[in-house]
C-alpha positions as CSV (number, residue, x, y, z in Angstrom):
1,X,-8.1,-41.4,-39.1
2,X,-10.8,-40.3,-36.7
3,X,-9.1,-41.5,-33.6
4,X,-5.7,-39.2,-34.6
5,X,-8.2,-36.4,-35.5
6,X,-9.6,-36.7,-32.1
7,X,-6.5,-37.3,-30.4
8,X,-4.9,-33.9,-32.2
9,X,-8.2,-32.2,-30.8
10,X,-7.4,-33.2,-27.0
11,X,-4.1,-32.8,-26.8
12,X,-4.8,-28.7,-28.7
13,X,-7.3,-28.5,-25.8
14,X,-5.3,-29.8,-22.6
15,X,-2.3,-27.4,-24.4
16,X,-4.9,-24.6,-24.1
17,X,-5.4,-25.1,-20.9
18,X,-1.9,-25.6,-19.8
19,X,-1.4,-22.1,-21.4
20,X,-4.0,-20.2,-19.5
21,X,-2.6,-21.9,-16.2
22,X,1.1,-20.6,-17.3
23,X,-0.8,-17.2,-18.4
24,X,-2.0,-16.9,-14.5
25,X,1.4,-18.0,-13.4
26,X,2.8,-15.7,-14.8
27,X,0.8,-12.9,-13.9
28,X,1.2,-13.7,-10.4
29,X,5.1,-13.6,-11.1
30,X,4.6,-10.4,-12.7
31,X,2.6,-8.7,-9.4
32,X,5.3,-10.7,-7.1
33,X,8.4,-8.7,-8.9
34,X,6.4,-5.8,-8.8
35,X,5.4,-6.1,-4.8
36,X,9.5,-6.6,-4.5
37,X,10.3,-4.3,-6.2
38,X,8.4,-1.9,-4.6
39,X,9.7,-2.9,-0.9
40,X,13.3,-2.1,-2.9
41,X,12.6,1.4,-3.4
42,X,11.2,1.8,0.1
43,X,14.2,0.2,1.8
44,X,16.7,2.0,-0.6
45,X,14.9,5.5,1.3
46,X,17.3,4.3,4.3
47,X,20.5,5.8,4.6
48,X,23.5,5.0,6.4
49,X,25.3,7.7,8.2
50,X,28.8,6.1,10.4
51,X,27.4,3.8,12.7
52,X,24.1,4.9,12.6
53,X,21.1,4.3,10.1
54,X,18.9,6.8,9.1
55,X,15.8,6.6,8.1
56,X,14.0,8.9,5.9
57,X,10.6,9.0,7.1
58,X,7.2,8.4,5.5
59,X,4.5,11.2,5.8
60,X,1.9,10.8,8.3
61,X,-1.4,12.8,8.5
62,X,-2.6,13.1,12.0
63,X,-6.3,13.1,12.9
64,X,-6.8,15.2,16.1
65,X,-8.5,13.5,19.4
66,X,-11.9,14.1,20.3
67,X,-12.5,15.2,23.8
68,X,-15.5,14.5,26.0
């Protein structure tokens, strides 16, 4: 009976563990699909216009130059 009780013990534990490494997984998926998604809504700011592509861009703060 002890030897069930402790195998019931190790496999709840190595099941634990699988589970937080399926957890991380999965969280990594989760920031993946984000990351994609984001590049989707970036790319879907292109337009195409006849032959030509458009792009709509981005806004850019410019810094002006020192001078000596």
């Amino acid at each position: 009976m002890a030897k069930v009780l402790t195998w019931v013990i190790q496999r709840r534990v190595v099941s634990a563990d699988r589970m937080e490494q399926l957890r991380k997984e999965l969280t990594e998926r989760e920031a993946e699909a984000a990351r994609l998604e984001a590049a989707k809504v970036v790319c879907s700011t292109t337009a195409r216009t006849d032959s030509a592509i458009v792009v709509t861009p981005l806004p850019v703060t410019l810094m002006p130059c020192a001078t000596a």
